[in-house]
N, C-alpha and C positions, 0 to 999 in steps of 0.2 A: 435440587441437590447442589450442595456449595463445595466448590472444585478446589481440593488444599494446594496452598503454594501461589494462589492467588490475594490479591485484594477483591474484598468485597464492602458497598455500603452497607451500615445498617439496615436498609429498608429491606435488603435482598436475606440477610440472617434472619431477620423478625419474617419471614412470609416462610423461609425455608422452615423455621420451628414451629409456625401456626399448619402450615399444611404436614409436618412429620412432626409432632413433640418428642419422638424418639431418635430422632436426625443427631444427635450430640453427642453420640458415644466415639465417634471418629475422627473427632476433629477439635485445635482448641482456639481459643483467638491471641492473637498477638499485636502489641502497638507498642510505640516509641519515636522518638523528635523525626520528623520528615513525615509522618503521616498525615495525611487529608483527616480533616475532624469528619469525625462521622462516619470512617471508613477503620475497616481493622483487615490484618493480615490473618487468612483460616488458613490452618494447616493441622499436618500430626502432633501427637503428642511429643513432647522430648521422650529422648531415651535416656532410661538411667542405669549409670553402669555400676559395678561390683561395689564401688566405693560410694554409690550413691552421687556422683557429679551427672549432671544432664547435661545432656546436646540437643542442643535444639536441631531442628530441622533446615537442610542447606537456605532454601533460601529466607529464614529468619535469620542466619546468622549472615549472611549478605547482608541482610539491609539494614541488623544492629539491634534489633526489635528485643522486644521482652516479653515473656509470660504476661498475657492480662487474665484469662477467663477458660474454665472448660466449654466445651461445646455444652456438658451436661447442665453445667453452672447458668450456662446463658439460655438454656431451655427455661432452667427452674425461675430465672428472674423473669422472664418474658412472659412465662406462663402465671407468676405469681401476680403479678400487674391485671392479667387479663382476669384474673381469679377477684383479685380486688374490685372490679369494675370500675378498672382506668382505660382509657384511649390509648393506640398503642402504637402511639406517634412518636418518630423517631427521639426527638427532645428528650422526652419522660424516661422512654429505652435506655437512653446512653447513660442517662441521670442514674436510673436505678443499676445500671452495671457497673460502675463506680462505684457508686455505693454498696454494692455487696462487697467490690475487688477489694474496699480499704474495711468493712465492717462485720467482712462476713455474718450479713441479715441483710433480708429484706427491707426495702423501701416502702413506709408506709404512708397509702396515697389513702384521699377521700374520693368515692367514687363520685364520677362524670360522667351522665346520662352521654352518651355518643350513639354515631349509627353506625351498627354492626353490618361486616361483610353477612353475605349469605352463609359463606363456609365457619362464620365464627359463633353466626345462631346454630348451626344443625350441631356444633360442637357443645352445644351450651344444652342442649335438646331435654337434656335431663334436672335441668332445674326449674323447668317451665311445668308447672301443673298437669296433670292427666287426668283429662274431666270425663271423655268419652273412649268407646272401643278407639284403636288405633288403626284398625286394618282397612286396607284399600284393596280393593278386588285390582287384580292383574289389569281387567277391560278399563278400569278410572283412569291407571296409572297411566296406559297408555295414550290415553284420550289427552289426559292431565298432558302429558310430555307432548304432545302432536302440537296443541295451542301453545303452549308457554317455554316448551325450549326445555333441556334434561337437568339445568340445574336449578332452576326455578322449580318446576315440577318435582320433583327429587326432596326439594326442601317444603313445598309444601305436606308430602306424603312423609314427610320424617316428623314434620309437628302434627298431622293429624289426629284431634283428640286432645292438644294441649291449650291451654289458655299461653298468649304470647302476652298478655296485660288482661285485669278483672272484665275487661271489655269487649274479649276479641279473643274466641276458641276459633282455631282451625276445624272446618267440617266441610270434605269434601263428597259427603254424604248424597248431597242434594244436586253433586255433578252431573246433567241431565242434555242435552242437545238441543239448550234456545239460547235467543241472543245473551241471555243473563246465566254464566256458570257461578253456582252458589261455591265460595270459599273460605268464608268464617261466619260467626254467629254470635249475637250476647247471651247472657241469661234472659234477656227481658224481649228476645224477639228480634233484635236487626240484626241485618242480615249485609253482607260484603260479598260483592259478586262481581266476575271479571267481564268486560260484554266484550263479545265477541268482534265487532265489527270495528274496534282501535285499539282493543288489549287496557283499556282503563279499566282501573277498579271505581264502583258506584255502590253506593249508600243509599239501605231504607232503613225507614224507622216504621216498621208497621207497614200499614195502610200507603203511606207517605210516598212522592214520585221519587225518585233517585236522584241522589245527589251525586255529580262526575265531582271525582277526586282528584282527578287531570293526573293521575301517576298508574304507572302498572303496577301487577303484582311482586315485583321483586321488589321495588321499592314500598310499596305496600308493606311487608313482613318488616322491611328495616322500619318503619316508621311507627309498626305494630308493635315492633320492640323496643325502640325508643321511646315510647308512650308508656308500656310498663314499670321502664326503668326510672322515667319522671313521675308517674302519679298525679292523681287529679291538682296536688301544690304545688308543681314547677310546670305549670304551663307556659310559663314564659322561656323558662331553661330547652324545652319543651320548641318550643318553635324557633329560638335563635339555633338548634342543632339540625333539625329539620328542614330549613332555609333550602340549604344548597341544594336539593334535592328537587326543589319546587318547580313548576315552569312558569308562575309567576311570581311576584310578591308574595313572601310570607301575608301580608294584611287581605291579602283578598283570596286565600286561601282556605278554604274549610275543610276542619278536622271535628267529624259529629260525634267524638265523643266530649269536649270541650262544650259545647253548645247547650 
């Protein structure tokens, strides 16, 4: 929640809109000379009186500021960005709310394979494929959540059933009590399972011994989903986004669907 009458960075407005998209109907944004770049004053709306003059709110007229943006405005650009499949890094943010403030439209971006928060896949939940049932028995859920923590958990039983890339359906089907908890699946048989005894996710191909992926499952989902958004022709785009995430070198990293 963003406190009117305050300053706020952008980073704190873009998290307040991604966790409420309906967060904008109460507030608007305001800036002008003495502002910190990258920061804007939230407050009320003006009031408009009989004759149609607005007052702004005390303290924008304190500090001199001007109308930039509704809250609603700045929902709709942030959310359009995220719609676009842009990265929703302050830069791009402030870029495209300028750009609406002087063009009323949208900034139109080309999309950039990135790695999604966990809260901005379960948001997206619905444009991921639905190949299998969905439902998880109450006893999984809980299992699921005991090992891996309620947002992790949480997000795996929200894609359950969906392909996150042609490669890699979520199936907590085969959730069972050995060191290998089964957590997605291809069409062609591999299988991604979380082992118990350090929380890494491990790769078979078949028959094949397990491959450690050296990351857990939250970072697994991000990476499952940034593999869809690259496709099999940006595997380079593909592991310079991926990097950071790794606990070694990208080069001595394996990712078996690439292989």
């Amino acid at each position: 929640m963003l406190e009117t009458g305050r300053t706020h960075p952008l980073a704190d407005i873009i998290d307040t809109v991604l966790a409420d998209p309906t967060s904008g109907s109460g507030w608007c944004l305001y800036s002008g000379p003495g502002m910190t770049p990258g920061e804007y004053l939230v407050d009320e709306y003006p009031e408009v009186g009989d004759d149609d003059t607005e007052t702004y709110p005390p303290a924008v007229r304190e500090r001199g500021l001007d109308y930039f943006l509704s809250g609603q405005m700045c929902e709709d650009v942030i959310l359009n960005l995220d719609h676009q499949g842009a990265p929703l890094d302050e830069e791009l943010c402030a870029r495209a709310l300028r750009f609406y403030s002087e063009r009323d439209t949208f900034l139109p971006v080309e999309p950039v394979p990135h790695l999604r928060t966990l809260s901005r896949i379960v948001g997206r939940v619905g444009e991921y494929p639905a190949i299998t049932d969905a439902h998880v028995s109450p006893v999984v859920r809980l299992r699921v959540r005991k090992l891996l923590g309620r947002e992790t958990a949480d997000t795996l039983v929200a894609l359950q059933g969906r392909e996150l890339s042609p490669d890699i359906r979520i199936d907590l089907a085969g959730w069972t009590d050995t060191p290998y908890r089964l957590v997605a699946v291809s069409g062609t048989g591999d299988t991604w399972a979380v082992r118990t005894t350090d929380g890494h996710v491990v790769f078979r191909d078949g028959a094949d011994a397990a491959v450690d992926l050296r990351i857990g499952v939250e970072d697994f989902l991000r990476v499952a989903d940034l593999w869809g958004q690259c496709g099999d022709a940006d595997t380079g785009e593909f592991l310079r986004a991926v990097a950071p995430l790794l606990p070694v070198p990208v080069e001595q990293w394996t990712w078996p669907c690439r292989l």
